[in-house]
N, C-alpha and C positions, 0 to 999 in steps of 0.2 A: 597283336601283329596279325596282319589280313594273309588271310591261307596263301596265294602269290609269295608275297613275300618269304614268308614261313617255309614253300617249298625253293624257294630261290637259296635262301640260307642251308637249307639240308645237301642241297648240289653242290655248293659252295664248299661246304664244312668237309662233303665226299671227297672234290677233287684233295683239297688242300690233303688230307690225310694220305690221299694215295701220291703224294706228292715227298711225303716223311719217311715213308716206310715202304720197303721191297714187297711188290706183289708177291714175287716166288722166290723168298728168301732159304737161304744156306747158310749154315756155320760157315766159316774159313774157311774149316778144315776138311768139309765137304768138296770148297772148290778148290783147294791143294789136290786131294784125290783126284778133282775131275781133270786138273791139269796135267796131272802127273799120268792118268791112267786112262781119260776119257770115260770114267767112269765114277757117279759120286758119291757111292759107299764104299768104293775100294779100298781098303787097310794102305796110308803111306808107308811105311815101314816092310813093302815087301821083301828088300833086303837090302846089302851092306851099303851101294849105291846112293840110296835115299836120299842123303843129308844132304849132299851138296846138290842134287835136280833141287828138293826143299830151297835149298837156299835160296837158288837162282830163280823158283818159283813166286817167292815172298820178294824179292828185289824189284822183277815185274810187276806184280801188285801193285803192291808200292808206288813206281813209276805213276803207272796209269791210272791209281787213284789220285795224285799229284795233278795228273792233266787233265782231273775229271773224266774220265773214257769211261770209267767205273769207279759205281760209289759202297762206299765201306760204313755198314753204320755200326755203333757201338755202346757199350752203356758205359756210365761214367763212375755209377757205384750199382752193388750189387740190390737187384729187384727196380732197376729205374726205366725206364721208357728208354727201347733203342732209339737214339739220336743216330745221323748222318757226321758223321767223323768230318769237317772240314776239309778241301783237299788243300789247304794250305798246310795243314800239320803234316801231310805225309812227304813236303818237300824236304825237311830234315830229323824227320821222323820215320821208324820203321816198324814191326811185324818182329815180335819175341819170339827168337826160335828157340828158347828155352819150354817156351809154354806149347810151339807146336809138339817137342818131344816126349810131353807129359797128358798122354791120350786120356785120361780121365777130367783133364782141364780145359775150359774152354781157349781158345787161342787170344789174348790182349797184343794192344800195343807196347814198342820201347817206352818206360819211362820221360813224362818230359817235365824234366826239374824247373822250379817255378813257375810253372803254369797251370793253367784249372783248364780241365781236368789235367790232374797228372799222369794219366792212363787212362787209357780206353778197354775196356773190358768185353768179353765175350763176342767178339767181332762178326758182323753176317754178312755175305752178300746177296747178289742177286745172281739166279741162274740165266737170263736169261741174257745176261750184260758178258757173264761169262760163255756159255754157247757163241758169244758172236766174237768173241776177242781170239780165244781156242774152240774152232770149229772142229768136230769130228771129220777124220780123215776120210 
């Protein structure tokens, strides 16, 4: 392969990759905090309140990963390359708020019976898709 070419494929291989994967990726659970608090290490759980802002935070998501506004990637089994979650699955698909409530776990998707994957595991976004969706006041 002539040097040309060779560096045309490394440019190539660049974009494609930064095309997979979030520059400035976040757990979920980061950007639950940052929605909830404007801040992305803030503990959800400041008090009794929480759940239901949670809820109506993950609902959102939701939605706008559905309209593509923002992308959700996720793994499919555990140690796998985060993948880009489809925004087709998130049209009747949602965000386990069982697994938000258990801070030592990462956050997955609902269950989706017969299908492959049947969960989405360890969910991340992008910070910078969220800054523009919820802008600081």
């Amino acid at each position: 392969m002539s040097k040309d070419a060779e560096t045309a494929r490394l440019v190539l291989v660049g974009k494609l990759a930064s095309y997979d994967t979030p520059d400035d990726d976040a757990s979920l659970r980061q950007g639950l905090s940052y929605i909830l608090h404007r801040d992305w290490n803030r503990p959800l759980w400041e008090s009794d309140a929480a759940l239901p802002r949670i809820g109506e935070a993950l609902e959102t998501v939701r939605k706008l990963a559905a309209r593509e506004r923002i992308i959700i990637w996720g793994q499919t089994a555990n140690y796998t390359v985060h993948q880009q979650v489809p925004p087709h699955f998130w049209v009747e698909r949602g965000i386990d708020l069982l697994s938000v409530t258990e801070a030592d776990q990462p956050i997955r998707s609902d269950k989706n019976h017969g299908l492959t994957p049947p969960r989405w595991n360890d969910l991340k976004i992008n910070r910078a898709q969220f800054e523009r969706e919820w802008p600081k006041a």
